[in-house]
C-alpha positions in Angstrom: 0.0 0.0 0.0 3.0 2.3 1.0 4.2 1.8 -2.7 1.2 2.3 -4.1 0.9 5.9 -2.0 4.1 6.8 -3.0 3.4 6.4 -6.7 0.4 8.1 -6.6 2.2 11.0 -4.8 5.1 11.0 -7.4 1.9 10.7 -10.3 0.1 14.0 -8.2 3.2 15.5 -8.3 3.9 15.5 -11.7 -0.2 16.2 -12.8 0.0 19.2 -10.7 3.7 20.3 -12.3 2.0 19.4 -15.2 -1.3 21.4 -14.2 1.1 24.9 -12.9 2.4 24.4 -16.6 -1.2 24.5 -18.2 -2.1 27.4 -16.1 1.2 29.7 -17.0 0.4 29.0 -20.7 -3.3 29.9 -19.9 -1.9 33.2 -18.1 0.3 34.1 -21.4 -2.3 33.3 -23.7 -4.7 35.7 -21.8 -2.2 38.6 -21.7 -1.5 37.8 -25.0 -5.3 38.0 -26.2 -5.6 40.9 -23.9 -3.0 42.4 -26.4 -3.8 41.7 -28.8 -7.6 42.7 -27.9 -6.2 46.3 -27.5 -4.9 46.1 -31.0 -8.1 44.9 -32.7 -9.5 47.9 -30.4 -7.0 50.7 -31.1 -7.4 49.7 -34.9 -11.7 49.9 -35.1 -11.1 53.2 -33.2 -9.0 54.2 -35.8 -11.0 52.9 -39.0 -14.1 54.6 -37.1 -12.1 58.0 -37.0 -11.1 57.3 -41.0 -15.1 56.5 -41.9 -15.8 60.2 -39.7 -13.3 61.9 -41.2 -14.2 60.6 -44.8 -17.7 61.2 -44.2 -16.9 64.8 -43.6 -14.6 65.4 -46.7 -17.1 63.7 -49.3 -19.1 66.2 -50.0 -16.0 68.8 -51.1 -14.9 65.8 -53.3 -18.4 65.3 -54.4 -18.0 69.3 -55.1 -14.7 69.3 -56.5 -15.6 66.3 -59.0 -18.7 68.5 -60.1 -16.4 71.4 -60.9 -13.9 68.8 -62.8 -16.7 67.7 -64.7 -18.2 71.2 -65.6 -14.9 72.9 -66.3 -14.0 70.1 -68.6 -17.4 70.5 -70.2 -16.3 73.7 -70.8 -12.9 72.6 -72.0 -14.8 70.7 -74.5 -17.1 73.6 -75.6 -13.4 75.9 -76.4 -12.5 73.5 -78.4 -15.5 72.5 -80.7 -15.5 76.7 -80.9 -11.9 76.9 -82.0 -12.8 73.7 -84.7 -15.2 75.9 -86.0 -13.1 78.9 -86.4 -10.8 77.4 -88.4 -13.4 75.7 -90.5 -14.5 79.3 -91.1 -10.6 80.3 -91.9 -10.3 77.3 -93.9 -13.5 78.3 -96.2 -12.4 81.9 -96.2 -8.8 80.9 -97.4 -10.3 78.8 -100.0 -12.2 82.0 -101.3 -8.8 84.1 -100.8 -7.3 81.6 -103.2 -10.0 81.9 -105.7 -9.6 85.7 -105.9 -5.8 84.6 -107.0 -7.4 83.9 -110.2 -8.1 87.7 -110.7 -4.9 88.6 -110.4 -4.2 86.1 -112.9 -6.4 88.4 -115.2 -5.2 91.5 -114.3 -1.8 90.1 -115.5 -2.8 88.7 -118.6 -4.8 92.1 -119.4 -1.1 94.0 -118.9 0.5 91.6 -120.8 -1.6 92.3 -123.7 -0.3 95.7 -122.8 3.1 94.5 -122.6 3.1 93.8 -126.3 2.0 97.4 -127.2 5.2 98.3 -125.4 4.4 98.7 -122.0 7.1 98.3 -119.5 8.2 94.9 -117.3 8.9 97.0 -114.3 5.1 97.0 -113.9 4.9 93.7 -115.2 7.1 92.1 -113.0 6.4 93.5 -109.6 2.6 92.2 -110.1 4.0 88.4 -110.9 5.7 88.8 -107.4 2.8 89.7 -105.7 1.0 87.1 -107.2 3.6 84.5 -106.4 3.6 85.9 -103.1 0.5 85.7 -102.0 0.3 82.3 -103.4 2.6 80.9 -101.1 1.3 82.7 -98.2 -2.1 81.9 -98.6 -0.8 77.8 -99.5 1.4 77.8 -96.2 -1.9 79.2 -94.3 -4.0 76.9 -95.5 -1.5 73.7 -95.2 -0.8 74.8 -91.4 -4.9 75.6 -90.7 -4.9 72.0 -92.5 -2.4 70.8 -90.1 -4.2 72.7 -87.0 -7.6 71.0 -87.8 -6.0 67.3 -88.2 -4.3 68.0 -84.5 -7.7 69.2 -83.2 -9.4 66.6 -84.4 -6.7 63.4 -84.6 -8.7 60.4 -83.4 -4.7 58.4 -83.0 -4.6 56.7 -79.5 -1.3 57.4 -79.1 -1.7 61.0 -79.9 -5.2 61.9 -79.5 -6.7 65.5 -81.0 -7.6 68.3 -78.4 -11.4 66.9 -79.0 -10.4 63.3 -78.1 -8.6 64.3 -75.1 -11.3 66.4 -73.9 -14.2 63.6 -74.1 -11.5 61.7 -72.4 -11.0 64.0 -69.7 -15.1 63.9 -69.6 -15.0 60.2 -69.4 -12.8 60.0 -66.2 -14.4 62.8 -64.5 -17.4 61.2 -64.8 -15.9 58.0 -63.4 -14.4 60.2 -60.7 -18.0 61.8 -59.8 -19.7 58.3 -60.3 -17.1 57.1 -57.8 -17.0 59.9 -55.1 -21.0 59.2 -55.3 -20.6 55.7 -54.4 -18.1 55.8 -52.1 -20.5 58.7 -50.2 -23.8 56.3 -50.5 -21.6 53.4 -49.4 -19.9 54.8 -46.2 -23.3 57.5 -45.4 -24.7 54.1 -44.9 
């Protein structure tokens, strides 16, 4: 029997060593939780102050995308006026060139004068003229030309002031569309 008590002593021993083992890593784990308890805590505090603070700056970015959207609107309104201007130089060029052709007659007329002896020196100043206007009025038109084509070039690598600007639309819309959500979404 006296074996038998001193085995089951040496066993109680050991299950309360055993036990005092459990109940230190209880101990730790409960400091540990408590921890990381405080964490979980700090961190909603903090993602409660973000949601606040959010909350109170939406509607300036609601504002500020409005103004984006309507200034760009107005970007694209320039634009489609400038288009049409030089549409309008473009025409009156064409009609600039036209008129060359009187000159053209004016010439000839002097050079049926020319034959009854009238003099080059009048002649010749009037071919300059002519030849000068010609290339100014070409070198208008080809940069107008020019002008137009970058106004209105629908290249994706180099999109046309009138592609960018529908662009520029098209993300400010998505940037409205987005503050919008985001406000419904966190309001609620």
């Amino acid at each position: 029997g006296a074996i038998a008590l001193k085995n089951g002593t040496a066993a109680f021993e050991v299950g309360a060593g055993e036990l005092t083992n459990g109940i230190n890593q209880i101990a730790a784990g409960a400091s540990n939780l408590n921890t990381k308890y405080q964490e979980l805590d700090g961190g909603i505090n903090t993602l409660a102050n973000g949601v606040n603070s959010l909350n109170e700056k939406l509607p300036q970015l609601t504002a500020g995308a409005t103004a984006l959207d309507n200034g760009i609107s107005g970007l694209q309104t320039g634009i489609n006026a400038v288009d049409n201007g030089i549409t309008t130089i473009d025409s009156g060029l064409e009609a600039s060139i036209a008129s060359l052709a009187s000159i053209d007659q004016i010439i000839q007329v002097i050079q049926v004068y020319e034959t009854a002896g009238l003099d080059e020196q009048i002649i010749q100043p009037l071919r300059e003229l002519k030849a000068g206007l010609e290339a100014g009025l070409g070198a208008l038109k080809s940069g107008t030309a020019e002008l137009k084509a970058g106004i209105e070039s629908q290249d994706p690598s180099n999109p046309g002031l009138i592609a960018g600007a529908s662009s520029l639309k098209a993300g400010s819309e998505e940037l409205k569309n987005g503050v919008l959500a985001v406000q419904t979404g966190v309001g609620s």
